[in-house]
N, C-alpha and C positions, 0 to 999 in steps of 0.2 A: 558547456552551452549545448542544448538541445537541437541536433540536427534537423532539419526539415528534408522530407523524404521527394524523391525525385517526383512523385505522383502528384506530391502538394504544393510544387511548384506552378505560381501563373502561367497559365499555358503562353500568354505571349512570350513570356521569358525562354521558356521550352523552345521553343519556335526557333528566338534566336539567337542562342544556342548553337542550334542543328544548323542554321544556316549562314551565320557567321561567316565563315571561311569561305564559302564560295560568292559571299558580295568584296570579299578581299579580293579576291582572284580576280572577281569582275572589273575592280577600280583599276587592276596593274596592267587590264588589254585596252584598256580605257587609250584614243588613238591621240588625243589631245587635250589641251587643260581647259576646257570648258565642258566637255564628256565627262573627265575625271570630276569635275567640281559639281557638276548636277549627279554623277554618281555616289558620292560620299555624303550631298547631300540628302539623299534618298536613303541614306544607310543613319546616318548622324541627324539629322533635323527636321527632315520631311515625314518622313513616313512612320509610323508609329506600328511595331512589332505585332507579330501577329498575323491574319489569315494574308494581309495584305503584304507582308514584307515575305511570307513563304511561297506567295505565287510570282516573285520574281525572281525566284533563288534558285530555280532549278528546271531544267525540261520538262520533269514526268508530273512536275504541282499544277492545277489547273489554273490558267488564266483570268482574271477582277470581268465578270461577265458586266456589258454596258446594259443597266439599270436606266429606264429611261424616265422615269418616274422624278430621280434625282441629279445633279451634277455627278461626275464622278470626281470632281475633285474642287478647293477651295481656288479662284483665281490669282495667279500669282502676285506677290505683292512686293512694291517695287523697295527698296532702301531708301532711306533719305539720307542725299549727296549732299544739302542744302544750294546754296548760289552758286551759280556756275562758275560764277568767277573767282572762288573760293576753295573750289573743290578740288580734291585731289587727283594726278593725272592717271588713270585706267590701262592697266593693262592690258594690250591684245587689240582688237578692231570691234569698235561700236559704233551703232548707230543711233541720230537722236529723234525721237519723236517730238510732237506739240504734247504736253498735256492740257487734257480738252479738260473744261468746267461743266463735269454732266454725273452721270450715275454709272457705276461699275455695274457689269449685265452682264451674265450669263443666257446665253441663248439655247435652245432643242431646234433645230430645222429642222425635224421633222414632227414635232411639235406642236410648235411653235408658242413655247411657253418661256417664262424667263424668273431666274434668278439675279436677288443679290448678291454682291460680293461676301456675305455672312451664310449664304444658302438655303435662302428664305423667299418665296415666290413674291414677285414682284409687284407692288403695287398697283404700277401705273403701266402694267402689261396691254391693257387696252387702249393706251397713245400709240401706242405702234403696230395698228393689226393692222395696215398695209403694207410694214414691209415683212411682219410674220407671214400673211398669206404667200407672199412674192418667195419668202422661203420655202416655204410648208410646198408648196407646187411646183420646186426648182427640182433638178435629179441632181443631187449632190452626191461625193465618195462618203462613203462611211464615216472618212476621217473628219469629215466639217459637220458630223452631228451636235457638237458642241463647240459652240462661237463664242469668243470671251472680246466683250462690245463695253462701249460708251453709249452710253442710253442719253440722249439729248432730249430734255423735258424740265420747265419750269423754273431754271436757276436761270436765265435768260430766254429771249425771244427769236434764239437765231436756231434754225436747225432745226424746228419742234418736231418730234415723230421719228427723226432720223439717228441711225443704229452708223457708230463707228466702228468697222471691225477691225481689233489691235490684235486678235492672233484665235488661232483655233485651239479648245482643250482634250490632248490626246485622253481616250477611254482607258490606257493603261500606258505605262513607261514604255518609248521608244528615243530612237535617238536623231529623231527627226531636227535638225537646230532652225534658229531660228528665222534664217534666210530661205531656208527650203520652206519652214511654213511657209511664210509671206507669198513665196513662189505658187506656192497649189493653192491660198488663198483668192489671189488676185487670177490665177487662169481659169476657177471654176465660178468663181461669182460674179466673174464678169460678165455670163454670158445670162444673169439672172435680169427681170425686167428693169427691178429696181437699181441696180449695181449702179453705184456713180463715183469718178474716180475723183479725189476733192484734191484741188491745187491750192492750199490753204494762204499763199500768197497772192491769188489772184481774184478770190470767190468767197463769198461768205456760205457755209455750209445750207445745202439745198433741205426745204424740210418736205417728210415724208419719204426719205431716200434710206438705203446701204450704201455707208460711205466708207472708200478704203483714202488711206494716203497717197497721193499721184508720186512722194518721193519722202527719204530721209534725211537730215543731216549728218553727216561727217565731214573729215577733212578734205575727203576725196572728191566730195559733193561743189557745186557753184555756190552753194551756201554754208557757211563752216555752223557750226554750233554755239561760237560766240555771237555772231552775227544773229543768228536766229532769234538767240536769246534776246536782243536788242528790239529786232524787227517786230517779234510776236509782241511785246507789251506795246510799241506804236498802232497793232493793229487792233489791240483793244479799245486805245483812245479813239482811232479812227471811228470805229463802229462803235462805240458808247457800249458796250458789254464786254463784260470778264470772259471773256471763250477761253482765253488761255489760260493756264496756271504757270507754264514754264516747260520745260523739257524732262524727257525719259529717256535715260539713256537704256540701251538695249545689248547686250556683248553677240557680235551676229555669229557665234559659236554656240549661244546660250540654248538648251533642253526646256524642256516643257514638263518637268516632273511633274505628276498628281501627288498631291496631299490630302488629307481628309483630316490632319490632325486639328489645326488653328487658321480662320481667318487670318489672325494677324500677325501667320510668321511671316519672317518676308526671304526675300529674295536675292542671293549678292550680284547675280549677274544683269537685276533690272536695279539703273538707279535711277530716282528720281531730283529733281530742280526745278524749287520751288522759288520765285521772288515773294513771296507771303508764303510764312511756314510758325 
């Protein structure tokens, strides 16, 4: 069999290769198993070899420069758990979100332009230039240059205009989880004109807003996630529109890897719960 010469090797292959060993290394200081599992997934299914996988491999390789033109990465996508009452019991501590019935959003705050969850500029980016302005004029950290939203517009008449922020998308892999997002989330945008904090059991979503959750589900919670599960389709009938779909569950250890490989890989540590699937 005719060898192929080191030189004729795909250079991603090359790449990794060389840096191999030390994302092994990296998995083993790895401090808990939600670090280890977004680590392995960045080495096995997220990231795709190459300039991107050699700038996390090592000190002296230079770091994924924020591109503002583009996302720097696909929004994470959640598993399908299907019915909650069905599904399997989760290892470790999670929390539940509502899934809202709107449009997956990538946002720029500084921008103030938006993506689809396929990374395609957004349509109907002109329903929302009052809370883009309210961003675009806010002094945000660095790290909330990209907002990964629920775009509420046109599947219903509740909430038109108004942006739910479900988490921010780090410009390069850190090990931020996903509790601390939440946390620098809610203390910097609270202080924006728009910011409104939604008690989804009390209020039907405000339009023309940024809307964060006032709270999650878990076990820990006044509300369990069976419970929810129940509640939120009663609040559908009450107000005659599908706002809900069901619940997300969220592992509060869970990373925020970037990908660039696939829209439609998904994710083990976001699940999703649909009542219509």
């Amino acid at each position: 069999m005719k060898q192929v010469k080191q030189n004729q090797l795909p250079a991603d292959f090359v790449t990794l290769k060389k840096h191999l060993p030390s994302l092994i290394t990296r998995m083993r200081k790895c401090e808990n198993r939600g670090e280890f599992i977004s680590t392995f997934t960045l080495l096995y299914d997220f990231w795709g070899p190459g300039e991107k996988l050699k700038s996390h491999c090592g000190k002296n390789t230079n770091q994924i420069q924020l591109n503002m033109n583009n996302p720097p990465s696909y929004p994470l996508r959640p598993t399908n758990g299907g019915p909650l009452h069905l599904a399997r019991s989760k290892p470790g501590k999670w929390n539940y979100e509502p899934k809202i019935n709107g449009w997956r959003a990538i946002v720029n705050t500084r921008t103030g332009q938006m993506w689809n969850r396929h990374g395609e500029r957004l349509s109907i980016e002109k329903e929302f230039k009052a809370v883009l302005d309210s961003l675009c004029s806010a002094d945000l950290p660095k790290a909330l240059t990209w907002l990964d939203c629920e775009a509420l517009e046109r599947r219903h008449n509740l909430g038109k205009g108004s942006l739910i922020v479900l988490d921010y998308m780090p410009a390069s892999y850190n090990k931020e989880t996903y509790l601390s997002r939440q946390k620098l989330i809610h203390s910097h945008l609270s202080s924006t004109p728009l910011w409104e904090t939604w008690d989804v059991e009390q209020a039907l979503p405000s339009k023309n807003k940024l809307l964060g959750f006032a709270y999650t589900y878990n076990e820990e919670n006044r509300i369990s996630p069976a419970a929810a599960w129940e509640r939120l389709q009663a609040l559908n009938k009450d107000w005659k529109a599908e706002l809900f779909e069901g619940l997300v569950a969220k592992r509060t250890d869970s990373l925020y890897p970037p990908q660039r490989r696939s829209a439609t890989l998904e994710f083990p540590l976001w699940i999703k719960h649909r009542w219509k699937f």
